[in-house]
C-alpha positions in Angstrom: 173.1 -93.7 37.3 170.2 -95.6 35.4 170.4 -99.2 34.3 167.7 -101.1 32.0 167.6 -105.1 33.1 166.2 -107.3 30.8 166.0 -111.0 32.3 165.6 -113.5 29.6 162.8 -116.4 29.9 163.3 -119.4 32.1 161.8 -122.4 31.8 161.8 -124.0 35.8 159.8 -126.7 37.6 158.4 -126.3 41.4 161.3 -126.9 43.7 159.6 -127.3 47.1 156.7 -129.6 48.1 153.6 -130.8 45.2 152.5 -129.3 42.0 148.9 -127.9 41.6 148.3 -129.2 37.7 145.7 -127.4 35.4 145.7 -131.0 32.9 142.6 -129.5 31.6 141.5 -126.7 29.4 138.7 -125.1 31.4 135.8 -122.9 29.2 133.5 -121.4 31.8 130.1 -119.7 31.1 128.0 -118.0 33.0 124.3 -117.7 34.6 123.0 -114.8 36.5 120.0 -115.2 39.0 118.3 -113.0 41.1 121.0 -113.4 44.0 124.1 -115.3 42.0 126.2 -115.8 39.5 126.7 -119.3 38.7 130.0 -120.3 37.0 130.1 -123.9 35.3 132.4 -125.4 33.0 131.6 -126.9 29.8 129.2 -130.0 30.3 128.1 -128.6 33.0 124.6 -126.9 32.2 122.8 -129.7 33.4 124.6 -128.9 37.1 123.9 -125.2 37.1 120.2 -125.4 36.2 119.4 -128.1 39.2 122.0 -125.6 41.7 120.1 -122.2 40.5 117.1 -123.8 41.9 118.6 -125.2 45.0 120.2 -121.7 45.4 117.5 -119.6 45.2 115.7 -122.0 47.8 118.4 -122.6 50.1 118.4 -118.1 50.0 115.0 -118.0 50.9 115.1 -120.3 53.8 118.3 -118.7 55.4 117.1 -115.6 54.7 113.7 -116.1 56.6 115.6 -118.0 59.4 118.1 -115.8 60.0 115.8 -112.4 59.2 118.6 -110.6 56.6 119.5 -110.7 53.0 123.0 -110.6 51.4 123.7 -107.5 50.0 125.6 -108.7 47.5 125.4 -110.9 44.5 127.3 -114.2 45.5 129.5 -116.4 42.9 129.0 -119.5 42.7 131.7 -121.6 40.7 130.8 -125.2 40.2 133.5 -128.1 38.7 131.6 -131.0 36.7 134.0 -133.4 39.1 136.3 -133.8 42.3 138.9 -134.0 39.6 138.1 -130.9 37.7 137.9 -129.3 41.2 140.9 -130.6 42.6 142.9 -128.3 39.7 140.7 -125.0 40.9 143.0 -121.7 40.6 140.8 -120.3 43.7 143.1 -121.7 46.0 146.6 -122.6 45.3 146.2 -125.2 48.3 145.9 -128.9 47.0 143.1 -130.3 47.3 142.6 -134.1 48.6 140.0 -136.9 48.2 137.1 -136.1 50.6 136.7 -131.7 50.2 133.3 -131.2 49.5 134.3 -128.1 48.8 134.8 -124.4 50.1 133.8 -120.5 50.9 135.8 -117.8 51.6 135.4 -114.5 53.8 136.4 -112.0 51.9 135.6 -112.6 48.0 132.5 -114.6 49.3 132.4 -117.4 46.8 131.4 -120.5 46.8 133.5 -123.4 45.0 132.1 -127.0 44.5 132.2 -130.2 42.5 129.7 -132.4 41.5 130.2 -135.7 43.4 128.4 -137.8 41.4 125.0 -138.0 43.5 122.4 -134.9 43.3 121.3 -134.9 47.1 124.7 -134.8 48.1 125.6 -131.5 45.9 122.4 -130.3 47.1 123.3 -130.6 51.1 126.8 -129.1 50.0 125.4 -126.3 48.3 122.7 -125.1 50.9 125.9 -125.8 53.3 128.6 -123.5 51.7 125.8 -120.7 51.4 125.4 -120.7 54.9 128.8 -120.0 55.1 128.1 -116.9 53.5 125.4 -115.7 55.5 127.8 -116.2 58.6 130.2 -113.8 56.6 127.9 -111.3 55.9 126.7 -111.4 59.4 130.4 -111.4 60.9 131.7 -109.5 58.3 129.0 -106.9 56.6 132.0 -105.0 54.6 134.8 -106.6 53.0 136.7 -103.8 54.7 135.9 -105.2 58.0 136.9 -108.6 56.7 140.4 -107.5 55.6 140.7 -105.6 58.6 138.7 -107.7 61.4 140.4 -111.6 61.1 140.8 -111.8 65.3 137.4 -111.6 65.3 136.2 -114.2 63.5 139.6 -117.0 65.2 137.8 -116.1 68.4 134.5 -118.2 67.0 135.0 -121.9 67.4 135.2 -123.5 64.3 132.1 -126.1 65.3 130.3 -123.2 65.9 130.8 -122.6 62.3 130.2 -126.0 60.5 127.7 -127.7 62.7 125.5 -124.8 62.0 125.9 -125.1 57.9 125.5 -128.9 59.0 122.2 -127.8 60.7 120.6 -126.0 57.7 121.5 -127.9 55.3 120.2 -131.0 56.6 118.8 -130.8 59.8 119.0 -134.0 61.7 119.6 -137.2 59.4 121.4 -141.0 60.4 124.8 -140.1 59.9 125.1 -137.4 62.7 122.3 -139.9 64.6 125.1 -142.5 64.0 127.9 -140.9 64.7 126.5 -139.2 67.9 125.1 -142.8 69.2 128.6 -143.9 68.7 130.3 -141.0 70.5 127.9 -141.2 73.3 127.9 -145.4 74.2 132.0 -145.1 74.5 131.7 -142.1 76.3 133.5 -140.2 74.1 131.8 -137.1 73.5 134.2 -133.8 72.9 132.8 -131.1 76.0 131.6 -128.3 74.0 133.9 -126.5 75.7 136.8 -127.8 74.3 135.4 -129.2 70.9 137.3 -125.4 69.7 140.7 -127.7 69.9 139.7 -130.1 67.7 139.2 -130.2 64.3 138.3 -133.3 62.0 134.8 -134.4 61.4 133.8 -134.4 64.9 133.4 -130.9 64.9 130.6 -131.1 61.9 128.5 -133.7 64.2 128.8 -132.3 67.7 128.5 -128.9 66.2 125.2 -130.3 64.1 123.6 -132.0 67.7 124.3 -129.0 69.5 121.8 -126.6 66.7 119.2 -129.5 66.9 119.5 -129.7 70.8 119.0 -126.1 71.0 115.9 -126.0 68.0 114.5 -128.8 70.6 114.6 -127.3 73.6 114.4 -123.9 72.8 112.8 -123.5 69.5 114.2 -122.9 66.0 114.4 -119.1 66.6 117.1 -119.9 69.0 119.3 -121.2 66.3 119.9 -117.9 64.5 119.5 -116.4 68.0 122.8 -117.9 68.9 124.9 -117.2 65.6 124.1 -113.3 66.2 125.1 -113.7 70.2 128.5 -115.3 69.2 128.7 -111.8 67.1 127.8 -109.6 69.6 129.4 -111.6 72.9 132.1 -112.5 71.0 133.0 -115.7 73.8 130.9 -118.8 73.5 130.9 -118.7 77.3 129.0 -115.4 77.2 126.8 -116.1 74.6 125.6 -119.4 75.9 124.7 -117.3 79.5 123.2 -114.5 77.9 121.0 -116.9 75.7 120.6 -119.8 77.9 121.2 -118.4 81.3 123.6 -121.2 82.0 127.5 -122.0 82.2 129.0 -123.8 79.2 129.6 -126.3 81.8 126.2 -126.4 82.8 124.7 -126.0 78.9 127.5 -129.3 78.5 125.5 -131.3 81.1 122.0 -130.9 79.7 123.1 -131.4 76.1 125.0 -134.4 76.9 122.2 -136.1 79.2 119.6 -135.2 76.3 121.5 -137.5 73.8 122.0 -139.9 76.6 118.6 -140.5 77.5 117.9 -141.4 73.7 120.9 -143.5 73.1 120.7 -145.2 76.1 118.3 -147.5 76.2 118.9 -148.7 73.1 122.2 -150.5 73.8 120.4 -153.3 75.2 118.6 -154.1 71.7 121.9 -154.2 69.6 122.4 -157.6 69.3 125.9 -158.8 70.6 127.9 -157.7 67.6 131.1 -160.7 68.4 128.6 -163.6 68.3 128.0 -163.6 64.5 131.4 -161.5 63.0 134.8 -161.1 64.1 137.0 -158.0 63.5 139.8 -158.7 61.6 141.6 -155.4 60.9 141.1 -153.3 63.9 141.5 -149.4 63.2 142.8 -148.6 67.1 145.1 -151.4 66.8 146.8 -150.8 63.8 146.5 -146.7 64.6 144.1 -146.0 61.1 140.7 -144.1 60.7 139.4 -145.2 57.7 139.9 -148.8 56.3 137.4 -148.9 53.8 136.2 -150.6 50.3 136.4 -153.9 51.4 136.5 -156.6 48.9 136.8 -160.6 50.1 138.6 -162.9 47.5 136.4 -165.1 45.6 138.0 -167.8 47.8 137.0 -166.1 50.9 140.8 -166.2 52.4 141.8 -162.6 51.5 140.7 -159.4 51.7 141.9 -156.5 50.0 140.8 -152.9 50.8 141.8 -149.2 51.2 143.2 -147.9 54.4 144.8 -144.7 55.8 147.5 -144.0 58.5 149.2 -140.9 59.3 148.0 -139.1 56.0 149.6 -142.3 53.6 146.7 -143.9 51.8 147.0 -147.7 50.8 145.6 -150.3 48.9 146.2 -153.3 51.0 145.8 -157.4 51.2 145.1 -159.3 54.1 144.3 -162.7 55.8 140.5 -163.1 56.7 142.1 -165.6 58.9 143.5 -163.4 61.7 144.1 -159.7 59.7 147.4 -160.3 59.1 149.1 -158.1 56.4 149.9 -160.4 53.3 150.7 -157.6 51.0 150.7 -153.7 51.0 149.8 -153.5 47.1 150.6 -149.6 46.4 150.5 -146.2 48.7 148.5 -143.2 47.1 149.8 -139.9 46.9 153.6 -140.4 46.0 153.4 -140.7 42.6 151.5 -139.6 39.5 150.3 -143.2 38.5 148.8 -142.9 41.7 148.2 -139.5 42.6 144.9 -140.7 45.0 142.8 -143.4 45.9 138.9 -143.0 46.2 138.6 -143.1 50.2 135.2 -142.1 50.6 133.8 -143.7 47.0 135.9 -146.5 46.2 135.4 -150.2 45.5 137.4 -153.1 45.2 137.0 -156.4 42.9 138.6 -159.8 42.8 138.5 -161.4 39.5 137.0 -165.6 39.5 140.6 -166.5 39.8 141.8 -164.2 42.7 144.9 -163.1 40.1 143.8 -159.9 39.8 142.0 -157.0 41.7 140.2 -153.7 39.7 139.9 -150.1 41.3 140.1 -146.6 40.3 142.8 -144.3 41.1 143.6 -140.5 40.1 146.1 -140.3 37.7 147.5 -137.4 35.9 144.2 -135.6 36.9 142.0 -137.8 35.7 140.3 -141.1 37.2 142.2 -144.3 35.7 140.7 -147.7 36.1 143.6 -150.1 37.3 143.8 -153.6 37.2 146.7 -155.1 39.4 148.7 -158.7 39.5 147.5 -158.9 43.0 150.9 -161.2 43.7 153.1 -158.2 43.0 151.1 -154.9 42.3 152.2 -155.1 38.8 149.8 -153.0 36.5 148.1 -156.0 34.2 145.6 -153.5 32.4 144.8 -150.2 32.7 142.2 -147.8 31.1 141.9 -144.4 30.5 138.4 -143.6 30.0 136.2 -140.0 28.8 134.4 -139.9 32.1 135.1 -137.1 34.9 135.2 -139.7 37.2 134.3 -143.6 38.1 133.7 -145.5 41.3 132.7 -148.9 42.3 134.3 -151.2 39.8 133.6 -154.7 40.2 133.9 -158.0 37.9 131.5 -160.4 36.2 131.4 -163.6 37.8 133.4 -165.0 34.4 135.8 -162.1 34.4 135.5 -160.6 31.2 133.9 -157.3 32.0 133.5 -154.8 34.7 130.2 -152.5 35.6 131.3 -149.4 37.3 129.9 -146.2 38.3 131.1 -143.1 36.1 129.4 -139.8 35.6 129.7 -137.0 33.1 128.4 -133.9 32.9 126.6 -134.1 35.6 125.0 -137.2 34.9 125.7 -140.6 37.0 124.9 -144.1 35.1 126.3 -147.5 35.1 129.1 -148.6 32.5 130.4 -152.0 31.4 133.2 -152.3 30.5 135.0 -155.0 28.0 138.5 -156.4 29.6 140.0 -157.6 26.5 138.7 -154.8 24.0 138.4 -152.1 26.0 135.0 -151.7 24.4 133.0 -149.1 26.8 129.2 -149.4 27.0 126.9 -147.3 28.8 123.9 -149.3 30.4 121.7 -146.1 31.7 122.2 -142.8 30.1 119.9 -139.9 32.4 119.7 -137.6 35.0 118.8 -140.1 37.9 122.1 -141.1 40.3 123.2 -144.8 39.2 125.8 -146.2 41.6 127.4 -149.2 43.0 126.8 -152.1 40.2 126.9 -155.7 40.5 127.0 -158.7 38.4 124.6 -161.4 39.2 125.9 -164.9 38.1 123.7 -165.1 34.6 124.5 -161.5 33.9 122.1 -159.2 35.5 123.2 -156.2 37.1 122.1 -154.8 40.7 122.9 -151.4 41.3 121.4 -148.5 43.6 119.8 -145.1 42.3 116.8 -143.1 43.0 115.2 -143.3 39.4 111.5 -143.0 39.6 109.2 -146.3 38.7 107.3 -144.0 35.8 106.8 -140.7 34.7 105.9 -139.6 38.3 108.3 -137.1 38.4 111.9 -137.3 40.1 112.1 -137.6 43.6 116.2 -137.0 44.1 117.5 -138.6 47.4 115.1 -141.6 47.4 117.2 -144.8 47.0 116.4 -148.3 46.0 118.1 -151.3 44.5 117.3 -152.4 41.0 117.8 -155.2 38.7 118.8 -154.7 34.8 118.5 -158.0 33.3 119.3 -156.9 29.9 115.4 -156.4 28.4 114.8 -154.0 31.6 115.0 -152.5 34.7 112.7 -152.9 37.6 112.8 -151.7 41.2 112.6 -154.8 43.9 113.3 -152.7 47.1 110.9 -149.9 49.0 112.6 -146.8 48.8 114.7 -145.1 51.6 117.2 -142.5 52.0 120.6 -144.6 52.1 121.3 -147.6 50.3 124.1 -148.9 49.1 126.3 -152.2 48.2 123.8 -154.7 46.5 125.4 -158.3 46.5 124.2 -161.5 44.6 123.9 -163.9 47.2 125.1 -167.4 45.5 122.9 -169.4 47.3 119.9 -167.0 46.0 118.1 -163.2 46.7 120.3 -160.6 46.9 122.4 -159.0 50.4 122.6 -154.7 50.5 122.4 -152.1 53.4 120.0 -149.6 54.1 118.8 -147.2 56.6 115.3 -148.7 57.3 115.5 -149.2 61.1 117.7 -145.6 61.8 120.9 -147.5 61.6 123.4 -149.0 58.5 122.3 -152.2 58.4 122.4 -155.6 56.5 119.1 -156.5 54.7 118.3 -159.6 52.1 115.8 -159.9 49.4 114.9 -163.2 48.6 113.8 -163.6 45.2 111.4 -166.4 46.2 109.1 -165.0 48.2 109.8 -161.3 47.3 110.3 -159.8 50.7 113.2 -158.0 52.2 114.2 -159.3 55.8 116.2 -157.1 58.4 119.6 -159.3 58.8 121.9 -157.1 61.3 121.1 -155.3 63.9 123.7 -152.9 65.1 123.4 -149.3 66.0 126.1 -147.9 63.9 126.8 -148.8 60.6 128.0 -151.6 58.4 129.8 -150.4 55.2 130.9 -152.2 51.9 129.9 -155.9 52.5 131.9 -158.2 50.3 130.9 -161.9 49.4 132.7 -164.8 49.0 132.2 -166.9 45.5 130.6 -169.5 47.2 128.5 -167.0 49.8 130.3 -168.7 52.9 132.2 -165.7 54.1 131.1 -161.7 54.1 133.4 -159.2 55.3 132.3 -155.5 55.4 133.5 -152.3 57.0 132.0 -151.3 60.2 131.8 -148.0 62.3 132.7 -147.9 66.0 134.5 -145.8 68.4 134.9 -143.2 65.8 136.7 -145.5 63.3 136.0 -148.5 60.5 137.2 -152.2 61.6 137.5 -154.9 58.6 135.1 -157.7 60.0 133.9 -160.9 58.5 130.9 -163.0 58.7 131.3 -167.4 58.1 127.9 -169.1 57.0 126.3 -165.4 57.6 122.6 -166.7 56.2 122.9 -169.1 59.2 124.2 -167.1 61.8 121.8 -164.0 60.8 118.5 -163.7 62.1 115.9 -162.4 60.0 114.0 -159.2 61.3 111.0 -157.3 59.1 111.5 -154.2 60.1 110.6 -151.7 56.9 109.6 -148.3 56.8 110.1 -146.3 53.1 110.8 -143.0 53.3 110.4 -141.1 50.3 112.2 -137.8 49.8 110.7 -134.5 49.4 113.0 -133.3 47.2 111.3 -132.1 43.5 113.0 -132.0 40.7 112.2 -131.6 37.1 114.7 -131.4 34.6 114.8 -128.2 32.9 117.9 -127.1 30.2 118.8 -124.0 30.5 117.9 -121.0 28.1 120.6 -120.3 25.7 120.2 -116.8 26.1 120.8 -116.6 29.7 124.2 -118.1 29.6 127.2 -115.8 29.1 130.7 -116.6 28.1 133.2 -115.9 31.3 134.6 -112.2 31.6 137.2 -111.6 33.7 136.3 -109.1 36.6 138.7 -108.7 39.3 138.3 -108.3 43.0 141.2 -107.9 45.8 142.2 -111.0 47.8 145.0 -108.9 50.4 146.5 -106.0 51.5 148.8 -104.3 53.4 150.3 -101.3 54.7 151.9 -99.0 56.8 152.9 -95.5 56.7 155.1 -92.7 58.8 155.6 -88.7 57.7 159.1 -87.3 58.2 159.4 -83.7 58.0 162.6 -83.8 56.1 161.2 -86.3 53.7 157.6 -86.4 53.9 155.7 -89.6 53.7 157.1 -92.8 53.8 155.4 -96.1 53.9 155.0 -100.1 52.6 151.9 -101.5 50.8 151.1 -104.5 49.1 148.1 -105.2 47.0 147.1 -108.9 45.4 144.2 -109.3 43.2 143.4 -111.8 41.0 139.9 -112.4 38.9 136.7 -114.9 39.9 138.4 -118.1 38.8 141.8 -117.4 40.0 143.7 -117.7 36.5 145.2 -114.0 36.8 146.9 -112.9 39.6 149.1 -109.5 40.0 150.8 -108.2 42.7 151.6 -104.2 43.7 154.3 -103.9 46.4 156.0 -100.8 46.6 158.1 -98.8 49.7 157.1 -95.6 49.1 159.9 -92.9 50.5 159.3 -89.3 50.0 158.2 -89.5 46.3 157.6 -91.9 43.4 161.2 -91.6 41.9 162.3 -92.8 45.1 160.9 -95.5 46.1 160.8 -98.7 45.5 158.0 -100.3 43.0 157.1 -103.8 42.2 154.2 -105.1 39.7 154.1 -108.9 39.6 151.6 -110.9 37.0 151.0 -114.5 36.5 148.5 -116.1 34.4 148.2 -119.8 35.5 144.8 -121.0 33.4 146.9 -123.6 31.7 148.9 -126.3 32.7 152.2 -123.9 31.5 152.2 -121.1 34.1 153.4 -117.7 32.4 154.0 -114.5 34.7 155.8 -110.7 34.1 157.1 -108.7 36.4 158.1 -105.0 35.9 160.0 -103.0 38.8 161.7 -99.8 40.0 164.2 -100.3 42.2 165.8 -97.4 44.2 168.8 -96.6 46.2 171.2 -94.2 46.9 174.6 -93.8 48.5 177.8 -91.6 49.5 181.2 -91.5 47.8 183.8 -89.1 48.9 181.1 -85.7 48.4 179.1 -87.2 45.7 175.7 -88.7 46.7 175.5 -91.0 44.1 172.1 -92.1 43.1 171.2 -95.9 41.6 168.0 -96.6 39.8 167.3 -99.8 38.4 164.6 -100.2 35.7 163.5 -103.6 34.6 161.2 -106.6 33.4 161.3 -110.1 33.4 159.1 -113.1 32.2 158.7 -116.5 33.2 157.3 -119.6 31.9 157.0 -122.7 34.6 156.0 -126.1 33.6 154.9 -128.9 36.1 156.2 -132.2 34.6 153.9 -134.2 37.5 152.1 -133.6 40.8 155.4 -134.8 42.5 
């Protein structure tokens, strides 16, 4: 007997869990280099020119460190923003605020946004390649990486990312920081544990171990290790094969290293509860992160971003004694507010305290918000043609806000209009513009590495500067970190910087033109906040692996002034060079497996019998089939299954065609059933939720 099923199309939403949502209409191109293929979405030429370069250098180093060469052409597909990247087809995970981005083992590519700053999609870049140098060491066939996945579970994941970690920066403050932290409240993870853990800790103590082992043993030992772990296969006998000591032992000598520099320096951080008081304590209240801190202009609230148990809220409290006044919205429920900017947020009060501004993800796409701050009622909201914006903050008469946006790969500072809507763009270039402020008579204070003249750019090298509306001038030395630049009301200018190997709180006095050391802590002080009358600062600060709210009364007075200065000016070349026309090549599909699986038996009444499924889908992940079939004795008999779905857009079409197979007895008949059919299916995601 034969039947013919036709299934008609459905139209169905996700039933289970969160939608992934393609809100925009991706058009990729091409570039090929000598070892990649560079993938970048329209608007994004400016992004694949600056990582080809990066790329090819990154290759070289890793190539000579590590003594091999990848012996295939990698693809690299780059998303002009976290929210272009957070719709990626690569994975069908979700992606939250905070991925930098991601390799894989057996396809080998590299997937990245641009964040907004060009150092840190540099370090990203040179770290996800070294992910796939690991791979092709682990793993030199893609055979042996479908068939070999034990293997590479048995490598602790630190081992992993402290080494892309190593090479891709080295040693710099924040794993100085973090380390200096773990080790005065004796909290440092024993390396041979750390496998158990997972979280950020693993990227810093995995990064100080490669940097205590290219200090005591030399750099060689580095890539020395990696091809151990692949040999031993046990961090326990590669460490006493290398080393010639226990993990125990290797624990001891690492950890006595990083005492004997952290050490001594606890007696010069000044006492850190004589001049501010915590107010929002991250172990008490059970959080990480409480970040973006923004005082009233008042000085008797504080509003700011926190986490707790994965829920990620905007929230209001007394500067008084912490106490929660009001939880304004939570993140990650609903499509108004599908995330909030963790990691590169900011928070404004307007003059009258009414209202606070942020940015928020919002049907894809970064929305700026600004809320009754009585009732989280939306008073104004904008919808702006930028792939994303951070760092919104109000003009001391509350009829504009400057913000951070960036398109296409380029970073600048925006102001915008509150009662028009009107959207002007105050720098329009390559250089990274960030974190604006609003001076009382209209100037604007904001950080990026811009070069003083026609020097060439020198990307990573930070400074504050001052548009006053005629121009733009630098008033800071340069260093590698700097960030929040305040107006002081009583005169110069508060902003931290990384002069002194630590976060700390600086001043620039517009008097006398010098820049005076005001904190001195040996972590790091994050997002200070003034008061309208400059009575009160509170700010974010790092300790015992987690940020505390804190505030400062009368901080001029109770800060004492330190000149400790030191510029450091980055190595980092680059000049900006479009990209030949003729180089770049519209996307073509080309597809390459992501599983399989099978088994198989031989009867010698039927002859061979067996299950297989094959998945492949092309480089950007916007067609994926499926081949299952349960093969029994010959092709008429069995089983087969080809499944298709094409998933580009934000309506999801798929196909599936299918043999289906089975037979059974009645009275003496052996009646046969074959079942021929199709269907199609159409599936549209009204919201994330």
């Amino acid at each position: 007997m034969n039947a013919l099923s036709l299934i008609s199309i459905l139209i169905v939403s996700q039933y289970f869990g969160q939608n992934k949502i393609q809100y925009k209409d991706f058009d990729f191109s091409v570039i090929k280099t000598e070892h990649f293929d560079i993938y970048f979405d329209r608007g994004g030429e400016d992004l694949a020119a600056f990582a080809e370069e990066v790329l090819e250098d990154g290759y070289a180093m890793l190539s000579e460190d590590l003594g091999m060469e990848v012996e295939f052409t990698i693809p690299v597909i780059l998303y002009n923003s976290p929210n272009d990247f957070a719709q990626t087809n690569i994975t069908m995970s979700l992606i939250e605020e905070g991925v930098g981005g991601f390799s894989e083992i057996l396809k080998n590519r590299m997937v990245i946004p641009y964040t907004g700053d060009y150092e840190e999609f540099r370090h990203v870049l040179v770290h996800e390649l070294t992910h796939v140098f690991q791979f092709a060491i682990f793993f030199p066939s893609r055979m042996e990486a479908i068939f070999s996945g034990d293997l590479f579970y048995t490598i602790p994941l630190w081992v992993m990312e402290g080494h892309c970690e190593y090479m891709s920066v080295g040693w710099d403050l924040e794993v100085d920081i973090i380390m200096r932290d773990l080790v005065m409240n004796n909290n440092v993870v024993p390396l041979s544990v750390l496998g158990d853990y997972g979280g950020y800790i693993i990227y810093k103590e995995g990064q100080a171990f490669y940097n205590y082992v290219a200090e005591k043993y030399g750099q060689q030992k580095v890539g020395e290790f990696i091809y151990m772990m692949k040999a031993q296969k046990n961090l326990e006998q590669t460490i006493m094969t290398l080393f010639g000591v226990t993990v125990e032992q290797f624990n001891e000598q690492w950890l006595k290293y990083y005492q004997s520099i952290y050490w001594p320096k606890i007696k010069l951080q000044e006492n850190f509860d004589e001049f501010a008081r915590v107010v929002y304590d991250h172990e008490y209240t059970k959080t990480l992160y409480n970040t973006s801190t923004a005082i009233s202009s008042q000085g008797d609230k504080i509003a700011f971003i926190s986490d707790k148990e994965g829920d990620v809220e905007l929230i209001i409290v007394s500067s008084i004694d912490g106490q929660v006044i009001r939880r304004l919205i939570k993140a990650r429920y609903s499509a108004g507010y599908e995330n909030l900017h963790l990691f590169q947020g900011g928070i404004s009060w307007s003059p009258d305290d009414r209202f606070v501004t942020f940015a928020a993800r919002a049907y894809g796409n970064d929305v700026l918000y600004i809320l009754d701050a009585q009732d989280g009622s939306v008073h104004k909201k904008y919808n702006l043609d930028l792939d994303a914006l951070y760092s919104p903050q109000f003009s001391h008469d509350g009829t504009e806000i400057a913000f951070s946006g960036f398109k296409d790969g380029y970073t600048d500072i925006y102001v915008l209009e509150v009662v028009s809507g009107n959207l002007q763009r105050v720098t329009d270039d390559i250089y990274t513009d960030k974190q604006p402020s609003f001076s009382e008579h209209g100037s604007i204070a904001f950080v990026s590495d811009r070069p003083d003249s026609n020097e060439g750019y020198r990307y990573g090298s930070y400074a504050v500067f001052i548009d006053d509306g005629t121009s733009v001038r630098r008033i800071i030395p340069r260093t590698s970190y700097v960030a929040s630049p305040l107006f002081d009301p009583q005169g110069g200018l508060f902003f931290v910087a990384d002069y002194d190997s630590a976060y700390n709180l600086y001043w620039y006095s517009e008097d006398s033109v010098t820049v005076t050391k005001k904190t001195n802590i040996l972590t790091g002080i994050y997002y200070p906040s003034i008061s309208r009358d400059g009575s009160k600062i509170a700010f974010t600060h790092y300790q015992n692996y987690g940020y505390d709210v804190c505030v400062v009364k009368d901080p001029v007075s109770k800060m004492e002034s330190a000149d400790v200065l030191q510029e450091q000016i980055s190595d980092a070349h680059y000049s900006e060079i479009a990209l030949d026309e003729e180089r770049i090549e519209k996307y073509r599909m080309k597809f390459t497996v992501d599983y399989f699986t099978a088994s198989a038996s031989y009867y010698s009444s039927l002859g061979f019998a067996g299950l297989a499924q094959l998945g492949f889908s092309d480089i950007l992940g916007n067609h994926h089939f499926i081949i299952a079939t349960d093969l029994y004795g010959s092709l008429t008999s069995s089983d087969i299954f080809l499944n298709y779905w094409y998933i580009k857009k934000r309506i999801d079409y798929g196909g599936m065609l299918f043999h289906y197979f089975t037979y059974y007895r009645e009275a003496n008949d052996l009646i046969e059933w074959r079942r021929l059919g199709l269907a199609a299916f159409m599936q549209y995601p009204f919201d994330r939720f």
